[in-house]
C-alpha positions as CSV (number, residue, x, y, z in Angstrom):
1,X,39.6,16.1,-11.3
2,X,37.7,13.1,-12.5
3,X,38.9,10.3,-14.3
4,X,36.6,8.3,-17.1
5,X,35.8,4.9,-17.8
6,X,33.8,2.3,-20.1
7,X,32.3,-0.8,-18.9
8,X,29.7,-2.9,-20.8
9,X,29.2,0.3,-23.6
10,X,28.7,2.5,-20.3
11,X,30.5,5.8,-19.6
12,X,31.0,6.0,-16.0
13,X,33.1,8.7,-14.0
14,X,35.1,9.1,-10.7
15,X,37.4,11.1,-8.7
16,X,38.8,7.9,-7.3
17,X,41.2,6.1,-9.8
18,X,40.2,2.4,-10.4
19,X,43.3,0.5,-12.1
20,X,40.8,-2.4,-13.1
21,X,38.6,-0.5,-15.3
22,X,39.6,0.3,-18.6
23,X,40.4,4.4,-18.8
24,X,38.8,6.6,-21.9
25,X,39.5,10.6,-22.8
26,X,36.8,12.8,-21.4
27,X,36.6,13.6,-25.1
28,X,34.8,10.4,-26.0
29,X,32.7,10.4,-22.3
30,X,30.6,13.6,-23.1
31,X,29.6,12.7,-26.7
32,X,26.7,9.8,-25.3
33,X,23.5,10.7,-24.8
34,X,22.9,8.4,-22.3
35,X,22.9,8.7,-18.7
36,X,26.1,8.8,-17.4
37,X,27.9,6.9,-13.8
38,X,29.5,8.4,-11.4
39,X,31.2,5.9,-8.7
40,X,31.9,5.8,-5.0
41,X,32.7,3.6,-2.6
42,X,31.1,4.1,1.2
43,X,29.6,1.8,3.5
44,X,27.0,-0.6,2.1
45,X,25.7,-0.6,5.5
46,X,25.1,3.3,5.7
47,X,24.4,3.6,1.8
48,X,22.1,2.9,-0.8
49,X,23.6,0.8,-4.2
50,X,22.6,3.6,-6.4
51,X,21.0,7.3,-6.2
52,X,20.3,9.6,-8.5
53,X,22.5,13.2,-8.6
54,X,20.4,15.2,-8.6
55,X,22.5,18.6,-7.9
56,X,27.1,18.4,-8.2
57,X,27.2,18.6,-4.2
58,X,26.2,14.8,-4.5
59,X,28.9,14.3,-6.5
60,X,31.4,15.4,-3.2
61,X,29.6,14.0,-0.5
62,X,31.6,11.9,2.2
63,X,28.5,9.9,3.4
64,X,25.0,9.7,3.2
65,X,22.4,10.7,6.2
66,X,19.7,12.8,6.7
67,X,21.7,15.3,5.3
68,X,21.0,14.4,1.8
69,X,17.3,16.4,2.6
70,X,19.6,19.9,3.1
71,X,19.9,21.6,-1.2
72,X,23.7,21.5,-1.6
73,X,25.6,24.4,-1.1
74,X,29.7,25.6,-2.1
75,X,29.5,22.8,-4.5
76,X,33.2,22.0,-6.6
77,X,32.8,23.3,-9.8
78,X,31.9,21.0,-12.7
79,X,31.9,20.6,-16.1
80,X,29.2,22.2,-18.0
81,X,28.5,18.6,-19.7
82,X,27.9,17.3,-16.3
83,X,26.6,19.8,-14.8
84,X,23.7,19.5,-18.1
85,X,23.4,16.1,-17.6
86,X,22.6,16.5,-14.0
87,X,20.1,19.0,-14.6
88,X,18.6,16.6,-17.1
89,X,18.7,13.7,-14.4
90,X,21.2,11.4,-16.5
91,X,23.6,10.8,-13.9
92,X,23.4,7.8,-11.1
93,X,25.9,7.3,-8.7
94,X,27.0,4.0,-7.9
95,X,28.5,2.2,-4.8
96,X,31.1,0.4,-5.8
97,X,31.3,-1.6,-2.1
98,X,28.2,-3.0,-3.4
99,X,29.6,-6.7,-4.7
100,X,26.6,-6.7,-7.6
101,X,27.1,-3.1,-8.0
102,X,27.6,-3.5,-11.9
103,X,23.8,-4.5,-12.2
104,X,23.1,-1.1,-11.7
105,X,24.2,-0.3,-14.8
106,X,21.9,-2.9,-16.4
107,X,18.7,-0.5,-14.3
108,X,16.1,-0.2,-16.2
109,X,12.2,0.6,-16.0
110,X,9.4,-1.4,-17.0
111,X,7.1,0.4,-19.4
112,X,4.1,-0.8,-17.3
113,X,5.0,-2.8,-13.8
114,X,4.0,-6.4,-13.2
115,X,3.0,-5.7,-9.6
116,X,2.7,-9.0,-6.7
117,X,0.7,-8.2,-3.5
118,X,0.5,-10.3,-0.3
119,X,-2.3,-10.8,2.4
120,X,-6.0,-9.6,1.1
121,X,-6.6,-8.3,4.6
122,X,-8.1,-5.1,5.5
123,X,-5.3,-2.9,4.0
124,X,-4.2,-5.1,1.5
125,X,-8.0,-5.4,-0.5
126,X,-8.2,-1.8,-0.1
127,X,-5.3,-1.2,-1.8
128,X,-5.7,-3.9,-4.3
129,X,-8.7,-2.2,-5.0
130,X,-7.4,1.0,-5.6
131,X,-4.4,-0.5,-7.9
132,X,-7.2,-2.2,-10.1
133,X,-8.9,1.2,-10.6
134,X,-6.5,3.2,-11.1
135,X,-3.2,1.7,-12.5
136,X,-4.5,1.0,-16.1
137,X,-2.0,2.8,-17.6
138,X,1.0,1.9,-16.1
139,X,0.6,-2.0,-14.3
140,X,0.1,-4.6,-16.6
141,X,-1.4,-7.0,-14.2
142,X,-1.8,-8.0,-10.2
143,X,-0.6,-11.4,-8.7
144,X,-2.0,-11.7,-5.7
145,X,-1.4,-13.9,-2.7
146,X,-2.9,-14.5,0.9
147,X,-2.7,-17.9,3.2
148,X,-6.1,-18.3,3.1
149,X,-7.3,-19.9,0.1
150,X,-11.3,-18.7,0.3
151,X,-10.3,-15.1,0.5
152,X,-7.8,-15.7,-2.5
153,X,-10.8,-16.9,-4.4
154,X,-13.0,-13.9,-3.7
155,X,-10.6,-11.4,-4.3
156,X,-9.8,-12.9,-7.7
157,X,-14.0,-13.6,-8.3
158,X,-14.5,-10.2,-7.3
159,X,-12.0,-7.4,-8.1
160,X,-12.6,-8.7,-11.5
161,X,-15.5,-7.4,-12.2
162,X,-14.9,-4.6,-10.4
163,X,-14.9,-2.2,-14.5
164,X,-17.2,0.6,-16.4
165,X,-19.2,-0.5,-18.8
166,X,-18.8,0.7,-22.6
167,X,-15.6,2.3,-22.2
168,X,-12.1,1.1,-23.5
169,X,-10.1,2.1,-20.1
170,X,-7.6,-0.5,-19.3
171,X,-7.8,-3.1,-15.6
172,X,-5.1,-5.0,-15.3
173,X,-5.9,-8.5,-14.4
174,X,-5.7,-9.6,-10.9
175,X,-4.5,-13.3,-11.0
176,X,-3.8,-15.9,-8.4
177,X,-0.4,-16.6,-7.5
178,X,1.4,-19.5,-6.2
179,X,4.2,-18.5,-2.7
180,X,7.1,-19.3,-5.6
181,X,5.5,-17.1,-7.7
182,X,5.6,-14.1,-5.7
183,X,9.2,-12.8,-6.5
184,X,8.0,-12.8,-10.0
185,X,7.3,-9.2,-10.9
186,X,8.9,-5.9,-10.6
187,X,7.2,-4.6,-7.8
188,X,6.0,-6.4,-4.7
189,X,3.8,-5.2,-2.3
190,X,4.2,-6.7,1.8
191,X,0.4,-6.0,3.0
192,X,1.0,-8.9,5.9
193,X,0.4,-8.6,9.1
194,X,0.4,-10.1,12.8
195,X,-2.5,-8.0,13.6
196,X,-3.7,-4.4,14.5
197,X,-4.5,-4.1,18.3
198,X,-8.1,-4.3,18.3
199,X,-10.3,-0.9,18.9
200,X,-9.8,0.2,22.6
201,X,-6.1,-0.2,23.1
202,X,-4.9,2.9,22.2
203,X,-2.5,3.8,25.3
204,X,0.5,2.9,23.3
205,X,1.8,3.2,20.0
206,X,0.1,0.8,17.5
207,X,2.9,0.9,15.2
208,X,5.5,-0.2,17.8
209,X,3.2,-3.3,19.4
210,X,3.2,-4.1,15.9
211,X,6.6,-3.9,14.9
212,X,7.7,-7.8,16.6
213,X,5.3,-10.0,15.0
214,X,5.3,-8.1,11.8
215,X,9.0,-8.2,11.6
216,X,9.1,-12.0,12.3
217,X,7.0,-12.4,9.2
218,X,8.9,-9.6,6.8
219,X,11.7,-11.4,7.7
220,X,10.5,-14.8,5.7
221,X,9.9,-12.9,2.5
222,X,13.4,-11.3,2.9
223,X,15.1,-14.2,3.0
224,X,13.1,-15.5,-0.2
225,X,14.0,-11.9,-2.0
226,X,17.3,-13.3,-1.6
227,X,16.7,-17.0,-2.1
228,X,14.9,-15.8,-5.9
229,X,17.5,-12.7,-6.9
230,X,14.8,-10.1,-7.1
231,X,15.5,-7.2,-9.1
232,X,12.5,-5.1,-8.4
233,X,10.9,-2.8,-5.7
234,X,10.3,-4.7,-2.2
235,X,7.2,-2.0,-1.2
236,X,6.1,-2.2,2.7
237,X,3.0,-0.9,3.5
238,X,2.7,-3.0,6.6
239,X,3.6,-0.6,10.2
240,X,6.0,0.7,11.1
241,X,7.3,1.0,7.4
242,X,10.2,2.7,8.2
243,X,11.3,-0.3,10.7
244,X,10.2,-2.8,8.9
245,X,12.1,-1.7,5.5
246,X,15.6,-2.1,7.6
247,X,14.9,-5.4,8.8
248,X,14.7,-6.3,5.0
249,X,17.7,-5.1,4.1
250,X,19.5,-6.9,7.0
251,X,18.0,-9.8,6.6
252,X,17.9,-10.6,3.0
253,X,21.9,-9.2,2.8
254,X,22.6,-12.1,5.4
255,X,24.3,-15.4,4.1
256,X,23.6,-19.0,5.7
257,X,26.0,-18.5,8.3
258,X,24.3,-14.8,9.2
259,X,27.4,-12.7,8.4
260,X,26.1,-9.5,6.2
261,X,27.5,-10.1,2.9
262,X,25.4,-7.3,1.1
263,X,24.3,-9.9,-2.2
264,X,20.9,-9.4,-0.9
265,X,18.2,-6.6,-2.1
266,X,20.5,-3.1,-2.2
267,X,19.1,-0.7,0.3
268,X,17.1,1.5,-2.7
269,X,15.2,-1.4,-3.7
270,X,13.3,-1.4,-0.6
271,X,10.6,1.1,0.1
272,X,8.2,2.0,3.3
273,X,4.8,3.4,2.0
274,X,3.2,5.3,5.2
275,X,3.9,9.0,5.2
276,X,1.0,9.8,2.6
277,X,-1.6,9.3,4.9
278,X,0.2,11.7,7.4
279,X,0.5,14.2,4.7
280,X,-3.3,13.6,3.4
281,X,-4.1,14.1,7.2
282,X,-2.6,17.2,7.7
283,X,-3.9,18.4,4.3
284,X,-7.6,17.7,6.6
285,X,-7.2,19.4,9.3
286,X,-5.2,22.2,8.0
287,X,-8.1,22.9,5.5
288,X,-10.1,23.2,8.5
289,X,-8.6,27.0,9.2
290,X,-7.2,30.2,7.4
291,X,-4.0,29.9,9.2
292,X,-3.2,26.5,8.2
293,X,-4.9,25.8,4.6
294,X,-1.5,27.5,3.2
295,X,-0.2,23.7,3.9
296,X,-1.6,21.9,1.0
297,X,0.3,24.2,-1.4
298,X,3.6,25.2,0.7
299,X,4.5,22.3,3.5
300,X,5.7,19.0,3.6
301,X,5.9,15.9,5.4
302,X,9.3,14.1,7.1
303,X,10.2,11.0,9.3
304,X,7.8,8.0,9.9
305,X,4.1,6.6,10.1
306,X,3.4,7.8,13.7
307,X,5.9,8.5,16.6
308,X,8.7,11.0,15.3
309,X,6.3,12.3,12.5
310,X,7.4,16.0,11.3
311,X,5.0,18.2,9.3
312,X,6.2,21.3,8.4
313,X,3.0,24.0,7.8
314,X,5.9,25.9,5.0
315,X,9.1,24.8,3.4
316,X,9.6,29.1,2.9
317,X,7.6,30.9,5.5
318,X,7.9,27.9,8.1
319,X,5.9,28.5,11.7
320,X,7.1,26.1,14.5
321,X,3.5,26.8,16.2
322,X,1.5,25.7,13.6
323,X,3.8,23.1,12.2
324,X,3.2,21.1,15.7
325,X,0.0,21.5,15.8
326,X,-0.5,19.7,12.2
327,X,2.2,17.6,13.5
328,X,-0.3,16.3,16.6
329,X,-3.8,16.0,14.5
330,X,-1.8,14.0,12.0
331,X,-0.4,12.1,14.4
332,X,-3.4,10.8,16.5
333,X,-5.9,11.2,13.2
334,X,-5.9,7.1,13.7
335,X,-7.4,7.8,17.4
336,X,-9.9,9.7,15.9
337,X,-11.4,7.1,13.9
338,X,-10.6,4.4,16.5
339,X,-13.1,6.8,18.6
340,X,-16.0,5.7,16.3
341,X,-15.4,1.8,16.7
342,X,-13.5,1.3,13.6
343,X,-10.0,0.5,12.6
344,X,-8.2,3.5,10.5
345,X,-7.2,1.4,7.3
346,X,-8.9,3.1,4.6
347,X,-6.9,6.2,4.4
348,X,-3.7,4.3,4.6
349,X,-4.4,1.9,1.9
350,X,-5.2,4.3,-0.3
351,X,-2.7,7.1,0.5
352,X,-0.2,5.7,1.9
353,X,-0.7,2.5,-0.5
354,X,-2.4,3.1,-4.0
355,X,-1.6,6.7,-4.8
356,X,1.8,6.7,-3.7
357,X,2.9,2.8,-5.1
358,X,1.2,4.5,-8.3
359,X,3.4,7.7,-8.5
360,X,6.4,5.8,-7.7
361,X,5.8,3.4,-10.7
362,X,4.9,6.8,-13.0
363,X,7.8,8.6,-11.8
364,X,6.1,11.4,-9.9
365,X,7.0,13.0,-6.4
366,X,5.0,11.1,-3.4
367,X,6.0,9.9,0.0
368,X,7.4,7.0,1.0
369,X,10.2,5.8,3.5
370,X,14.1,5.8,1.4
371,X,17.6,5.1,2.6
372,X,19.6,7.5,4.2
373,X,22.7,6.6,5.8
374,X,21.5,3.3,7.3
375,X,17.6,4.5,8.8
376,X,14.8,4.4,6.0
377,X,13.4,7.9,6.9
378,X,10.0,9.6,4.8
379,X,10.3,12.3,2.5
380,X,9.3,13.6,-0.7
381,X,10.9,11.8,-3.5
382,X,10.8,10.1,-7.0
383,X,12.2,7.4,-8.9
384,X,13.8,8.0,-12.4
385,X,16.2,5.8,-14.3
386,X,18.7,7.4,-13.1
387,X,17.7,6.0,-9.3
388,X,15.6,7.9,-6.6
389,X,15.9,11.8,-6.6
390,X,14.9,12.7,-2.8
391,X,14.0,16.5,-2.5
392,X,16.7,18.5,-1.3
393,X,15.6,21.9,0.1
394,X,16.8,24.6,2.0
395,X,14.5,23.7,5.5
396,X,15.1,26.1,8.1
397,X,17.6,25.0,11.2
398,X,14.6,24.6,13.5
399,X,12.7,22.3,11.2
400,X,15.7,20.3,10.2
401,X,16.5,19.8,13.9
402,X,13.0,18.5,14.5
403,X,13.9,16.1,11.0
404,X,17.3,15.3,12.3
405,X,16.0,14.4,16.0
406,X,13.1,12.2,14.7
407,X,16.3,10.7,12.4
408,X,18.0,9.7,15.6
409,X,14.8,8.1,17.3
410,X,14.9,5.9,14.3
411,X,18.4,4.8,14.1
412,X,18.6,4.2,17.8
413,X,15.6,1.4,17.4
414,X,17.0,-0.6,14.4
């Protein structure tokens, strides 16, 4: 049984009764068009603000976790109304717990994204250059910022005139932005960094030396989410992503006295960007053989940049042997190129960084790091007006204990 409601010309929709919001016949919810709310109340700590249903089993669920990657199954039966508007991808649910949870009704996407990036180092004027290439269509122009002044200067002198000649193809502008400014936009892009270990050090886990200095500096620009009420996508691309998008959320949902009071960015605003390289490598060195070149085509990618990575060589014909051995070339494909004296940025920029920031803003399925139940884990998802769909599949109990153990690793860190 659900009950209806109308908020702000809305049409929202529960099974929990809410006395302060104002009742309506399920007659009058069905007529609108629009996308439709449905509302729940868990943990702010464990949950995102807003999701998009995607199949009626999210419409039951008693929390969220890494089970939200499993396809639903014994589902309560709904409405054929609902059930249509879920298959047409008009329903978000909304966390009540949330105390700005009623902005979520207000969500809306921007016909083309005013995107802000910080620090023009080796990622970040990689990616920048990517985004200037190929985001005509749907960014209307870069801000970019970076504590060095000279390289601000090039970058802007530079990327610039970075076009084709005779052709009517759209750049956006790449402008120079002031630290206040940076909030300004509906995307923006965390490129900073303490520093990569330098070529040679590769007996531990880059990500991990990385992930104390870089959260020292995240940390800063969470705190100034907060300060200027940002409504857009907080995008990581610095390592480890999946780490680093957590210590956002705590930190920019803590108050002066540094109680969580959850007025901060909501956990689906913040997104890691660093599973597309692990797919793309994979996708190389299973295109080296028969037996693996069916990945490109049938597997998928799970769990973080690095340590914990899970790639599956098929979603329907899934082999544990091969699986890990994609798994491993993935995961030391950065040692490879360290091998040759060079630091493995490009791939990442443009993988992890362009392509996917770029499908995200259009839409389209790409990998990057979302909520689930308090760790932000990698998976294949997209972002609609109705909120992020994550794929749901039916993975097979030795793959999703591999997903579900990586899970752990995760939440046991942060």
């Amino acid at each position: 049984m659900f009950y209806y409601y109308k908020l702000n010309n809305k049409i929202l929709f529960s099974s929990t009764y809410y006395p302060e919001l104002t009742t309506i016949d399920v007659n009058e919810a069905y007529k609108t068009d629009d996308i439709i709310y449905y509302l729940n109340s868990f943990n702010p700590l464990k949950s995102r603000r807003s999701f998009c249903v995607s199949d009626p089993s999210l419409l039951f669920i008693k929390e969220e976790g890494i089970d939200l990657l499993q396809y639903g199954k014994n589902a309560s039966v709904v409405q054929d109304w609902i059930l249509s508007k879920i298959n047409n991808r008009k329903v978000m649910s909304i966390n009540t717990n949330y105390p700005n949870w009623t902005e979520a009704l207000n969500y809306k996407l921007p016909q083309k994204w005013k995107v802000n990036l910080l620090a023009l180092g080796d990622v970040g004027g990689t990616l920048l250059t990517g985004l200037r290439l190929l985001g005509g269509d749907c960014i209307s122009e870069i801000g970019i910022y970076d504590r060095k002044e000279a390289r601000l200067k090039r970058w802007e002198h530079e990327i610039n005139q970075v076009m084709a000649p005779f052709e009517n193809e759209f750049y956006p502008e790449v402008k120079i932005i002031s630290k206040e400014q940076l909030f300004d936009c509906d995307m923006f892009i965390f490129c900073a960094s303490r520093g990569v270990p330098p070529v040679g050090n590769e007996d531990k886990d880059v990500r991990m030396v990385q992930f104390e200095g870089n959260s020292e500096i995240i940390s800063e620009y969470a705190k100034l989410a907060r300060k200027y009420n940002f409504k857009g996508i907080f995008a990581v691309v610095t390592d480890p992503v999946d780490l680093l998008c957590k210590v956002v959320f705590l930190e920019s949902n803590k108050n002066e006295s540094g109680k969580l009071d959850f007025e901060g960015l909501s956990a689906d605003q913040i997104r890691g960007y660093g599973l597309g390289v692990m797919n793309a490598r994979a996708a190389y060195y299973a295109k080296k053989s028969p037996k693996t070149n069916h990945y490109i085509k049938e597997g998928r990618a799970f769990g973080p940049h690095g340590e914990g990575l899970v790639i599956a060589d098929s979603i329907e014909n899934y082999n544990e042997e091969l699986s890990l051995y994609l798994t491993e070339k993935a995961r030391t494909a950065n040692l490879e190129v360290r091998k040759t004296g060079f630091k493995p940025y490009i791939a990442p920029a443009l993988s992890s960084g362009t392509l996917s920031i770029i499908n995200t803003i259009k839409g389209k399925w790409h990998y990057s790091a979302t909520y689930m139940g308090g760790v932000y884990i990698g998976a294949n998802n997209r972002l609609l007006s109705s909120g992020t769909e994550v794929e749901r599949l039916n993975l097979p109990t030795s793959l999703f204990n591999r997903i579900k153990s990586s899970y752990k690793k995760l939440e046991d860190i942060i």
